[in-house]
C-alpha positions in Angstrom: 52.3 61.3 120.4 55.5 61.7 122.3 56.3 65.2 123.6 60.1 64.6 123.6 62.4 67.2 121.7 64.0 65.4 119.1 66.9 66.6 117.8 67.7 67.1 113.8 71.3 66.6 112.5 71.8 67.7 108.9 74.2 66.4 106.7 75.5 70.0 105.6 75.3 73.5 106.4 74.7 74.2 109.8 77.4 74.6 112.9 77.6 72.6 115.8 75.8 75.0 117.6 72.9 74.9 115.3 72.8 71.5 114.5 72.1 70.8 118.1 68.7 72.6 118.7 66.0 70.7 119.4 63.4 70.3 117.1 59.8 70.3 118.4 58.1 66.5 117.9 55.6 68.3 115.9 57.9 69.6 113.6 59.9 66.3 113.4 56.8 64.6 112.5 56.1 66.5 109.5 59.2 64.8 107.7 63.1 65.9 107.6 62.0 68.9 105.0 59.9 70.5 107.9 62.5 70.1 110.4 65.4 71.2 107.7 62.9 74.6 107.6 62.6 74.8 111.2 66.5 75.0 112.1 66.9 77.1 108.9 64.4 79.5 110.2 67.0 80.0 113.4 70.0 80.1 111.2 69.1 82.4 108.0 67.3 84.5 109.8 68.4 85.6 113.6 71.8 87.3 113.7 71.7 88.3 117.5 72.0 85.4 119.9 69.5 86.9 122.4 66.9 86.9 120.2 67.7 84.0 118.6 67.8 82.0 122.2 64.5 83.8 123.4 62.4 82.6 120.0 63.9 79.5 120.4 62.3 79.3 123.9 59.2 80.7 123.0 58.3 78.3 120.4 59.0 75.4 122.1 56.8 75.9 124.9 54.2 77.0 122.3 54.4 73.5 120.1 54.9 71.6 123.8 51.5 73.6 124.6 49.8 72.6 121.5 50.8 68.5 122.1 49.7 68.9 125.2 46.3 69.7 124.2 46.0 66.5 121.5 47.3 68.6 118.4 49.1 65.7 116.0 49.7 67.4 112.8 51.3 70.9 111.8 48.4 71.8 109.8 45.9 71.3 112.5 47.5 74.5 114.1 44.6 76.9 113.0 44.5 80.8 114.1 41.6 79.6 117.1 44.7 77.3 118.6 47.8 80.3 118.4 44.7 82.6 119.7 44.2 80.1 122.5 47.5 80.2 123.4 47.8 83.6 123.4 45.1 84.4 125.7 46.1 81.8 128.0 49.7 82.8 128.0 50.7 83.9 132.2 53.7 85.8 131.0 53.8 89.5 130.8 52.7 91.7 127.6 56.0 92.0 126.4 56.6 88.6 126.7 53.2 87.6 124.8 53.6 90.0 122.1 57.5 88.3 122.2 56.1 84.9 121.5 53.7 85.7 119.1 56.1 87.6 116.9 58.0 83.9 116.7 55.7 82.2 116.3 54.5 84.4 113.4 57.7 84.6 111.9 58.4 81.0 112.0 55.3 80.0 109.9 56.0 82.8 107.3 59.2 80.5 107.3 57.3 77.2 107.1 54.8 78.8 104.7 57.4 80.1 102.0 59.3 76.8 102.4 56.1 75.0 101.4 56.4 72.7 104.8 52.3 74.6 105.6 49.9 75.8 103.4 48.8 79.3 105.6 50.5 81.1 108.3 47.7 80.7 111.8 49.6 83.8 113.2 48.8 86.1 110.9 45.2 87.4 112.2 45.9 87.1 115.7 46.7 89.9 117.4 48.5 90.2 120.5 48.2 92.5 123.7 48.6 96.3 123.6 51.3 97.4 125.4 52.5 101.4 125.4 55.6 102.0 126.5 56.0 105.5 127.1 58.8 105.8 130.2 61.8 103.4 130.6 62.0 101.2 133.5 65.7 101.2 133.6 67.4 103.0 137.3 69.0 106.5 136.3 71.6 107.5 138.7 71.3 111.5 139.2 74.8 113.4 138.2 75.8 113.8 141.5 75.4 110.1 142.2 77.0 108.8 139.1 80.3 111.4 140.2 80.0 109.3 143.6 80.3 106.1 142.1 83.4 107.1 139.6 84.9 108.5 142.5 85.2 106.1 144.8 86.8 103.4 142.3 90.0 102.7 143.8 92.6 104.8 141.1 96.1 102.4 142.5 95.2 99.2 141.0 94.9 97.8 137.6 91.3 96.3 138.5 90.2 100.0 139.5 91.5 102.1 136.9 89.7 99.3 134.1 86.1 99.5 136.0 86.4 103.3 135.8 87.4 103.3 132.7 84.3 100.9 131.6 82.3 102.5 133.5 83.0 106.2 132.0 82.8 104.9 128.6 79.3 103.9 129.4 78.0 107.0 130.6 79.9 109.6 128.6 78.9 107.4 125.1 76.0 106.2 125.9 77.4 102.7 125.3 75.3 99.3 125.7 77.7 97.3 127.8 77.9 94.3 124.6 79.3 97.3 122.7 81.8 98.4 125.0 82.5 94.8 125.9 82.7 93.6 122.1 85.9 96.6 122.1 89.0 96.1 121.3 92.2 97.8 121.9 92.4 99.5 118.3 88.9 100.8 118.6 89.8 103.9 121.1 91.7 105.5 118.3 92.7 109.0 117.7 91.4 110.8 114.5 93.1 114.3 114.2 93.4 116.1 117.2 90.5 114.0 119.3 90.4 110.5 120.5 87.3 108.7 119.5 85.4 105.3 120.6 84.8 102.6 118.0 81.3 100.9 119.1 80.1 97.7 117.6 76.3 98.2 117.4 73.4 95.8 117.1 73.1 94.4 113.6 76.7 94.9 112.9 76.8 98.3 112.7 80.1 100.1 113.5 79.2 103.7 115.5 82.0 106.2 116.2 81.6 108.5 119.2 84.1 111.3 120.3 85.3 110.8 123.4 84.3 113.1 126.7 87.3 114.7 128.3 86.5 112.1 131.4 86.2 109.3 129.7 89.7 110.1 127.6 91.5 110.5 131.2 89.9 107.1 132.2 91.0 105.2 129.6 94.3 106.8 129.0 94.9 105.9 132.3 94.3 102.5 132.3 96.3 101.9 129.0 99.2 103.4 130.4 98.8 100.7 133.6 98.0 97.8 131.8 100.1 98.2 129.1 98.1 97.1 126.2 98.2 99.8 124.0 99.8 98.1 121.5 98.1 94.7 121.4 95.3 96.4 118.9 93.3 93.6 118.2 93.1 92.2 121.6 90.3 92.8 123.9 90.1 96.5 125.6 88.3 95.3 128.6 90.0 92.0 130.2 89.7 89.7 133.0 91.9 89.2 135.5 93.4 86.2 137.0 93.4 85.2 141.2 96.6 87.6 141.1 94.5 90.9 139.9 96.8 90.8 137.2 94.9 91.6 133.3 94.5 87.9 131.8 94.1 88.4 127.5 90.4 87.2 127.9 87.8 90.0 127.5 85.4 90.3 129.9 81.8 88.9 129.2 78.5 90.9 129.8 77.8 88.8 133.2 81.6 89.7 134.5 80.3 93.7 133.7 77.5 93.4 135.6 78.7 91.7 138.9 81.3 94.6 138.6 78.9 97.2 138.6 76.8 95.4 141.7 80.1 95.2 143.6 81.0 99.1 142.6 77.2 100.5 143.5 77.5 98.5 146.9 80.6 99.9 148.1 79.4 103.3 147.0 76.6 103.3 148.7 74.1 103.4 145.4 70.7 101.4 145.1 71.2 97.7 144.7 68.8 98.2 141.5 71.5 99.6 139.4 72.5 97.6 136.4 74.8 98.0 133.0 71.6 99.8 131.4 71.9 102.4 134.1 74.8 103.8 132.7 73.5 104.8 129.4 69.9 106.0 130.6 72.2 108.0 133.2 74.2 109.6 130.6 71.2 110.6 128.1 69.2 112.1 131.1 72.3 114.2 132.0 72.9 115.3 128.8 69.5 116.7 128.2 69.0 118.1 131.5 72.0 120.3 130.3 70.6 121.3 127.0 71.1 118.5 125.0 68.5 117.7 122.4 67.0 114.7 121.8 67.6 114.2 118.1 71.4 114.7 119.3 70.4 112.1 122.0 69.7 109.6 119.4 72.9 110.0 116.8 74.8 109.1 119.9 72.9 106.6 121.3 72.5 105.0 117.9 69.0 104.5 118.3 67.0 104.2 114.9 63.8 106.1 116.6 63.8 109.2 118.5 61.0 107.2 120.9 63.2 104.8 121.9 65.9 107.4 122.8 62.9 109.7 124.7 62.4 106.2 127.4 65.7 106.8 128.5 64.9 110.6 129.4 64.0 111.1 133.0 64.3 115.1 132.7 60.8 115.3 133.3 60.3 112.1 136.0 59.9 114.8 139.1 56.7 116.6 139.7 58.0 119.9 141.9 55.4 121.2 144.6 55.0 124.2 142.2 53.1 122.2 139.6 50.8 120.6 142.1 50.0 124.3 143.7 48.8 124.9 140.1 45.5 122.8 141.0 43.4 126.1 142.4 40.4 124.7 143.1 
């Protein structure tokens, strides 16, 4: 059997964008029903695009890996073969446990769909993998008031990085959030001025906004005079003349920002959009800030997840090591 991807186009239904993944030969094989199920499985249920891309991936080098090793038929993929592959995988344990949820999930899909008679995932168990400290680089306060302050405040380019930048730290936005904004979503509700965030799974989160980060982005509306354009994109491009194009800026454009801006300040090269967030939960609770409070604003859905950005308690002090009195 051929190895090729071959690629499915159904009559109805399905986007371009959909209709164009590839379906594993295995899959296309098994008749058009199976391969309907397959793309169906992508479409009805993955909302975000990451994910949806990285289980995309994932399977296909799993069915390439099972051809590859003389498997002709769907229902000769037993639990042995996925537990094979498992064990055998190079990739991290994240990534592992990543492709065995997929691969699980896409024969519950198959199963219920009546393209395979029993899921093979379903007893295999993956890796264990605890984690209990986030790997993401925190900027101390002191460093993260460097960085704001040396963003040029004279042009429009300046004032827009600050501004993104502060609505990062001070909200503990993820950069697709404060890069999914638009202009209507910094909005004023009484007597305070709020940020509208557009959360993972379609969830809209409000968050007050810090006296800083209201000074930032008043200050960049008033230059780029888009105040009133309140469905257009908050945080925009610019064009060879530094001038604001009405294009928003994409997650990639965000991060080669923040690169540029940590270079010319003088900050680790490790720093990324992520830093911004774990920098702004760690300063919060090193000030008194509680983690449950942590976690409404981070929109997090587990305290645990909002405790791996907290590197209160990272630095063992000389005092705690004299405690060893031996």
């Amino acid at each position: 059997m051929s190895d090729e991807l071959v690629r499915f186009e159904p009559r109805v239904g399905l986007s371009k964008e959909k209709r164009s993944w590839p379906v594993p030969a295995l899959v296309a094989d098994a008749g058009p029903d199976a391969s309907r199920r397959f793309l169906e499985f992508f479409a009805a249920t993955i909302r975000n695009p990451n994910t949806r891309a990285a289980y995309a991936q994932a399977l296909g080098q799993f069915f390439s890996w099972c051809e590859d090793r003389g498997v002709q038929r769907l229902d000769q993929i037993e639990p042995m073969v996925v537990a094979t592959y498992i064990e055998q995988h190079p990739g991290s344990a994240p990534t592992v446990k990543q492709h065995l949820a997929a691969i699980r999930m896409c024969f519950d899909w198959l199963v219920t769909g009546q393209v395979v008679r029993q899921n093979p995932a379903t007893s295999v168990k993956g890796p264990k993998h605890i984690v209990t400290r986030g790997k993401t680089p925190v900027l101390a306060a002191d460093e993260a008031r460097q960085l704001l302050d040396s963003i040029e405040t004279d042009t429009i380019v300046g004032l827009r990085d600050r501004a993104l930048i502060g609505l990062m730290v001070y909200s503990f936005a993820r950069v697709g959030a404060a890069v999914g904004m638009s202009v209507e979503d910094y909005y004023r509700e009484k007597k305070r001025w709020w940020f509208r965030l557009h959360e993972k799974g379609g969830k809209n989160h409000s968050v007050p906004a810090h006296h800083n980060a209201e000074e930032y982005m008043d200050g960049y509306l008033e230059a780029a005079r888009i105040a009133g354009a309140k469905g257009a994109p908050l945080f925009r491009t610019v064009n060879r003349a530094r001038e604001l194009t009405d294009h928003g800026m994409s997650r990639i454009d965000v991060f080669r920002m923040i690169k540029r801006r940590a270079k010319a300040a003088g900050l680790p090269p490790e720093i990324c959009c992520h830093t911004f967030r774990a920098t702004g939960i760690t300063a919060y609770l090193n000030n008194g800030g509680t983690l449950e409070k942590a976690q409404q604003i981070a929109a997090h859905s587990s305290p645990r997840t909002t405790k791996l950005y907290d590197r209160t308690n990272d630095e063992l002090t000389l005092d705690e090591i004299e405690r060893i009195q031996i």
